[in-house]
TORKOL-4160 file (C-alpha; in steps of 0.2 Angstrom, whole numbers, padded with zeros to 4 digits, m for minus):
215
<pt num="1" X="m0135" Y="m0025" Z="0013"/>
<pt num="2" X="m0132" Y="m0006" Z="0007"/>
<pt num="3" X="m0127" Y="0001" Z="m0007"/>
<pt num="4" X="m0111" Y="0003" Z="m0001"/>
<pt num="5" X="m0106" Y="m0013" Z="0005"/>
<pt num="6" X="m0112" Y="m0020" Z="m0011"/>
<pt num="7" X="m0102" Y="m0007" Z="m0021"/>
<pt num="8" X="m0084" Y="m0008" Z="m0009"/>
<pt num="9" X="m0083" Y="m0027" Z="m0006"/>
<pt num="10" X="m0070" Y="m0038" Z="m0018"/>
<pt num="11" X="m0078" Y="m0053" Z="m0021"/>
<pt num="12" X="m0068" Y="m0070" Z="m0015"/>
<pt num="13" X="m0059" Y="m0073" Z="m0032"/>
<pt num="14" X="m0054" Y="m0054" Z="m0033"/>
<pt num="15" X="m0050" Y="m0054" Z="m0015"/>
<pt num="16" X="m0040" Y="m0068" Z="m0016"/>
<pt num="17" X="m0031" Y="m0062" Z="m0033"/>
<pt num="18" X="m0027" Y="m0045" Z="m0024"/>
<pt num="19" X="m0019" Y="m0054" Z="m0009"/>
<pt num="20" X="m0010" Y="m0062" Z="m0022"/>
<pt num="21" X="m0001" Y="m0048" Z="m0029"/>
<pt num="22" X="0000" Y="m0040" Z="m0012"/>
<pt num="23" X="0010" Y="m0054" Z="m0007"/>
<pt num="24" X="0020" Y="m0054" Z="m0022"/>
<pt num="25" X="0025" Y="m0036" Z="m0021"/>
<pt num="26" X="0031" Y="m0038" Z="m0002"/>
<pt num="27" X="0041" Y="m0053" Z="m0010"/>
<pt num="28" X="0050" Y="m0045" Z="m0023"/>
<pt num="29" X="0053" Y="m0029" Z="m0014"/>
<pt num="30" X="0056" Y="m0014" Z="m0029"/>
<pt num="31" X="0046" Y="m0023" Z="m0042"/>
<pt num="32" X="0033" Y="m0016" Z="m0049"/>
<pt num="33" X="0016" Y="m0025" Z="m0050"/>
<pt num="34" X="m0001" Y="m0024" Z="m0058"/>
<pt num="35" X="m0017" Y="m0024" Z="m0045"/>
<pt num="36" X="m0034" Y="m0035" Z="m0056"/>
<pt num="37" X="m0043" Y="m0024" Z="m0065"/>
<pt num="38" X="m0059" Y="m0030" Z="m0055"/>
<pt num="39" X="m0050" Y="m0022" Z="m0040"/>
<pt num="40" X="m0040" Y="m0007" Z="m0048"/>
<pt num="41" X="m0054" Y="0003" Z="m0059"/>
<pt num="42" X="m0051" Y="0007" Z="m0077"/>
<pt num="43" X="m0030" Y="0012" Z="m0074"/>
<pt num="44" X="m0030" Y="m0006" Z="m0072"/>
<pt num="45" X="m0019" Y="m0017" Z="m0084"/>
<pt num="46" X="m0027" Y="m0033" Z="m0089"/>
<pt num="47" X="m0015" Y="m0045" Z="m0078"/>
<pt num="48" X="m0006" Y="m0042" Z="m0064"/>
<pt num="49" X="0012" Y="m0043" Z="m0068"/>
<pt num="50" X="0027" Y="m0032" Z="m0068"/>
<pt num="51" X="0029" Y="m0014" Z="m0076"/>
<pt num="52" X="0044" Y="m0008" Z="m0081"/>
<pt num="53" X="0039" Y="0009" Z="m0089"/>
<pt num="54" X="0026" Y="0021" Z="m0090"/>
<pt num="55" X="0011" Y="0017" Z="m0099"/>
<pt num="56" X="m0005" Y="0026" Z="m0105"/>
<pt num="57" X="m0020" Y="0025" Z="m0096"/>
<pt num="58" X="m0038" Y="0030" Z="m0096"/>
<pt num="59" X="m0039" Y="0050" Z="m0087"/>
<pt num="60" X="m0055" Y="0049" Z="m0081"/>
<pt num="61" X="m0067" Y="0036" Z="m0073"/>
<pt num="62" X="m0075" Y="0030" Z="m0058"/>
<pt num="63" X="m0070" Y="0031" Z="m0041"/>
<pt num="64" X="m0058" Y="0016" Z="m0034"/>
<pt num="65" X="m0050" Y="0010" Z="m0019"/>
<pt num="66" X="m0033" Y="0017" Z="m0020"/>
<pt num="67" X="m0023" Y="0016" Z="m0007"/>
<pt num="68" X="m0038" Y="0006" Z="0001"/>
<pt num="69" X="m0038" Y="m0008" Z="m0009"/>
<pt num="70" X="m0025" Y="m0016" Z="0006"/>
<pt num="71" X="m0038" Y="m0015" Z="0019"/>
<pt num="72" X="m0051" Y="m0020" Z="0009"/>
<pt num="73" X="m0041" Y="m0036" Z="0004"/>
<pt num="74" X="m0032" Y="m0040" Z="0020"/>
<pt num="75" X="m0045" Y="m0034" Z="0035"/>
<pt num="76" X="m0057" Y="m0049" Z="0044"/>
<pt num="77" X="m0069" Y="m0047" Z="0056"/>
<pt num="78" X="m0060" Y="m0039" Z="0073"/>
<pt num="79" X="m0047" Y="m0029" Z="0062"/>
<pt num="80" X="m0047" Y="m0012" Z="0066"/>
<pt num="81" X="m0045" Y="0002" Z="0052"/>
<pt num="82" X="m0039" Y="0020" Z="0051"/>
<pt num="83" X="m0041" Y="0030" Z="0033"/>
<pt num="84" X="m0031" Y="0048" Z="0033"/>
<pt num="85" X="m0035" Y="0060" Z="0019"/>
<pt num="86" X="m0051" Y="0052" Z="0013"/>
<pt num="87" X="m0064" Y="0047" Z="0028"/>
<pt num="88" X="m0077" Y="0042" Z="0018"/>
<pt num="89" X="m0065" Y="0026" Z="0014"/>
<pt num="90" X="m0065" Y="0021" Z="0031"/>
<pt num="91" X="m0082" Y="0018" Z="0034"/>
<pt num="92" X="m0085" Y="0010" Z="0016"/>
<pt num="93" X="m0069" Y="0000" Z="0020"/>
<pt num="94" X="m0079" Y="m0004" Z="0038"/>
<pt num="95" X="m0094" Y="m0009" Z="0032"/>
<pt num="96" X="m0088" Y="m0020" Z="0016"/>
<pt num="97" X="m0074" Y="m0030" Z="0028"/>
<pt num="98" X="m0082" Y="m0029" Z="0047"/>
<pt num="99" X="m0067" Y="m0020" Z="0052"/>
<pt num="100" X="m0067" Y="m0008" Z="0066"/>
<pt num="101" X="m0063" Y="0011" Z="0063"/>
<pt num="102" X="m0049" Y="0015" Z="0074"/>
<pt num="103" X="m0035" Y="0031" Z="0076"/>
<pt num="104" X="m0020" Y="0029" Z="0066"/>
<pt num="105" X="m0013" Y="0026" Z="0081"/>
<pt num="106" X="m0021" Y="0010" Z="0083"/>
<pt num="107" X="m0023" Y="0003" Z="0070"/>
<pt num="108" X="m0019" Y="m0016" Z="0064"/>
<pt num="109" X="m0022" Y="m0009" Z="0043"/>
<pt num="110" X="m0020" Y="0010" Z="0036"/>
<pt num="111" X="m0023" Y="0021" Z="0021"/>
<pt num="112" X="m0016" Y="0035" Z="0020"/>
<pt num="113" X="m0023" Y="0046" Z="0004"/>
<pt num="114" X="m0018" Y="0062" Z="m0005"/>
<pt num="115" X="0000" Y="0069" Z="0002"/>
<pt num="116" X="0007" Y="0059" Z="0016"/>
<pt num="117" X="0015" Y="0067" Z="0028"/>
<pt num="118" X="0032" Y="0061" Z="0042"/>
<pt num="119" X="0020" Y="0065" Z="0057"/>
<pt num="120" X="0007" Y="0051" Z="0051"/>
<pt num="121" X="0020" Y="0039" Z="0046"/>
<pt num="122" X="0028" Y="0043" Z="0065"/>
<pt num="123" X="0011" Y="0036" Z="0073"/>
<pt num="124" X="0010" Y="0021" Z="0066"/>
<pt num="125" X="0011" Y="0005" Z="0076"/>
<pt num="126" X="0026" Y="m0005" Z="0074"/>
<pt num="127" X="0024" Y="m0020" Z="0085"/>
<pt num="128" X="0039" Y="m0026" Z="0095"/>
<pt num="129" X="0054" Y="m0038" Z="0094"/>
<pt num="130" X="0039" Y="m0047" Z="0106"/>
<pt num="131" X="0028" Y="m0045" Z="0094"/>
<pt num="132" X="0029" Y="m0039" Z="0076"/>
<pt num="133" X="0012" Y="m0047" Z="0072"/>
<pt num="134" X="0005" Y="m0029" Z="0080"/>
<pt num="135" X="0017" Y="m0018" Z="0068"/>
<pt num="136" X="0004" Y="m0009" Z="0057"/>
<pt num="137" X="0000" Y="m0013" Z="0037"/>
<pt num="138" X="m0002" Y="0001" Z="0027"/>
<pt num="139" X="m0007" Y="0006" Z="0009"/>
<pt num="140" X="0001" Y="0022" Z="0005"/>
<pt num="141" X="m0006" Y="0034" Z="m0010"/>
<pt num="142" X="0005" Y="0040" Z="m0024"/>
<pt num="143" X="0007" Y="0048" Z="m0041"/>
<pt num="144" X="0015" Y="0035" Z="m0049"/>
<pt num="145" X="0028" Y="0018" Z="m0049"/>
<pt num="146" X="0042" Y="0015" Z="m0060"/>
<pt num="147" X="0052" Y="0000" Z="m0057"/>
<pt num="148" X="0069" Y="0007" Z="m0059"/>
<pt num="149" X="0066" Y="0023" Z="m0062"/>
<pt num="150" X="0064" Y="0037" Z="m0064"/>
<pt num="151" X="0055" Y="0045" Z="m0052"/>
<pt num="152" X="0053" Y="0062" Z="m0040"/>
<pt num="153" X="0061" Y="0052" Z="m0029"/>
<pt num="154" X="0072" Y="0036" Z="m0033"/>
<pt num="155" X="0073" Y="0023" Z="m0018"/>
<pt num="156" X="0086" Y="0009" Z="m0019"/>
<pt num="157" X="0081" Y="m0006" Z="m0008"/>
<pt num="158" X="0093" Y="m0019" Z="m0002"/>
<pt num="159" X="0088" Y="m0033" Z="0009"/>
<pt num="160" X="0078" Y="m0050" Z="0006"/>
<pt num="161" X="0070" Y="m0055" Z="m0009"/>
<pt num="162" X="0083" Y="m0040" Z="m0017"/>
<pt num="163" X="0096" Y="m0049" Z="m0029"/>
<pt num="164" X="0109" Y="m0035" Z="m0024"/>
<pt num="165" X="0101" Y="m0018" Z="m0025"/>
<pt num="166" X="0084" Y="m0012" Z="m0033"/>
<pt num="167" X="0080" Y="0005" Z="m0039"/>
<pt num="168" X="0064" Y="0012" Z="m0039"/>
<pt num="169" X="0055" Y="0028" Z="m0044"/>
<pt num="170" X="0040" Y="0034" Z="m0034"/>
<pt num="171" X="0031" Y="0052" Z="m0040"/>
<pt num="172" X="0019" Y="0062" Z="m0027"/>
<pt num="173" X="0026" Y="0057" Z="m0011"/>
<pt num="174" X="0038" Y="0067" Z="0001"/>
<pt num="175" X="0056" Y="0064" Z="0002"/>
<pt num="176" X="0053" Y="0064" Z="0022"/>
<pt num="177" X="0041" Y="0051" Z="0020"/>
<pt num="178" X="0054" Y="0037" Z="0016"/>
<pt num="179" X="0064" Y="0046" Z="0031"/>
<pt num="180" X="0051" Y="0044" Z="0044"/>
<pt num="181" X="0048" Y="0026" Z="0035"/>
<pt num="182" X="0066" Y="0020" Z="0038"/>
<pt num="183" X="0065" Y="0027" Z="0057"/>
<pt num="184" X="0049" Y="0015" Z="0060"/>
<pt num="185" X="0059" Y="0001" Z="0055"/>
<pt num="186" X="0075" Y="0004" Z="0062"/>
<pt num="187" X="0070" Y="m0009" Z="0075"/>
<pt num="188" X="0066" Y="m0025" Z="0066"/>
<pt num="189" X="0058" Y="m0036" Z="0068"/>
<pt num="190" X="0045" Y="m0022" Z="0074"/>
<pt num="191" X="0041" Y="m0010" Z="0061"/>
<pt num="192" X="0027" Y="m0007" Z="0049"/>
<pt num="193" X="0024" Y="m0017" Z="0031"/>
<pt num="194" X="0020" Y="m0003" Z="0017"/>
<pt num="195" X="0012" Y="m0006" Z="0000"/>
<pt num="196" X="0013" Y="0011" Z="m0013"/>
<pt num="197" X="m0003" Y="0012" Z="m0024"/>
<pt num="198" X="0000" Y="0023" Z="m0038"/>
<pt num="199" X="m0015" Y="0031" Z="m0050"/>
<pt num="200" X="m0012" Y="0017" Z="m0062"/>
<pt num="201" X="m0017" Y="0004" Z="m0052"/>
<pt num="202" X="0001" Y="m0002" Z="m0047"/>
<pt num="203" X="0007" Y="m0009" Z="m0032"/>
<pt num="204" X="0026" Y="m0011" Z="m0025"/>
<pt num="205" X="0028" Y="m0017" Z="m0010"/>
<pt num="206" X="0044" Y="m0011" Z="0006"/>
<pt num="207" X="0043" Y="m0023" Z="0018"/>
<pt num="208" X="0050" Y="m0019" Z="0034"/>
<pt num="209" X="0064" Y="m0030" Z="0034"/>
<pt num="210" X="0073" Y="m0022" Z="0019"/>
<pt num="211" X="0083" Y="m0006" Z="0020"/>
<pt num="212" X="0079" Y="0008" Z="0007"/>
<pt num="213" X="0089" Y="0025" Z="0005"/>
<pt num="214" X="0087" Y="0040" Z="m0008"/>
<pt num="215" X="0095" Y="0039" Z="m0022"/>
């Protein structure tokens, strides 16, 4: 086993307790939840669970999954995987899960790190009415997650699992982003599944079938 695979894999408990939270987040769409530390690095908080505010956090520290953590917690043997803005992650990704590198294009999971832009979001598989199994999941880097705000940008998100509206802020990610995201599921049931992994080691999770508009 190399260094790297050792290093990169989540064990079966953290595996299942990011699944979890992964879950949870895709659940409760706009809510704000914790990643395990195990999982998360030292921005980790000690239990996943919601945050409503900004809270301090160590500056410095080793290198973590990020955005990654989704692929590394949902791929199996015979997924196929597509890393943008940090290909070193796709073939530590590869090698801890036995997933196959693939173009964004192809791609069953995605992590998209460091600015996202509309033209990735555009080439990302959505499946069909046929099919929404195919529709691609995606961790997507950003700054930072605050559940009701405030944020660079402030997404309200209607839908199910929504009691009535839900506001949330997001920091370091493109406006056009969430325009390019609400043309990719404009089709549901096709569409793509997105989970927003902030420096902090929080998670929020915009399924494709709720709607979300700028605030």
């Amino acid at each position: 086993m190399s260094i790297a695979l050792a290093s990169d894999r989540l064990s079966p408990f953290t595996s299942q307790a990011v699944f979890r939270v992964l879950l949870q987040s895709l659940a409760r769409p706009g809510s704000v939840l914790r990643l395990p530390a195990a999982a998360a690095g030292p921005a980790a908080g000690p239990a996943a669970g919601p945050v409503t505010g900004p809270e301090a956090c160590p500056a410095a520290g080793p290198p973590w999954p990020g955005p990654g953590i989704v692929p590394l917690a949902l791929a199996v043997i015979g997924a196929t995987v597509a890393v943008v803005g940090a290909p070193s992650w796709q073939a530590r990704i590869c090698r801890a899960t036995g997933a196959s590198p693939a173009a964004v294009d192809d791609a069953s999971l995605v992590a998209i790190y460091g600015p996202a832009d509309q033209g990735t979001i555009s080439r990302l598989r959505r499946g069909s009415a046929a099919a929404p199994e195919n529709g691609a999941k995606v961790g997507l880097a950003c700054a930072a997650l605050t559940e009701g705000g405030p944020g660079e940008v402030m997404l309200e998100i209607s839908g199910p699992g929504v009691p009535g509206r839900a506001r949330l802020g997001v920091d370091g990610v493109d406006r056009t982003v969430f325009d390019a995201l609400r043309t990719a599921n404009s089709t549901f049931p096709a569409g793509v599944d997105v989970w927003l992994v902030d420096e902090r080691g929080q998670v929020a999770g915009l399924p494709r079938s709720v709607r979300q508009g700028m605030v």
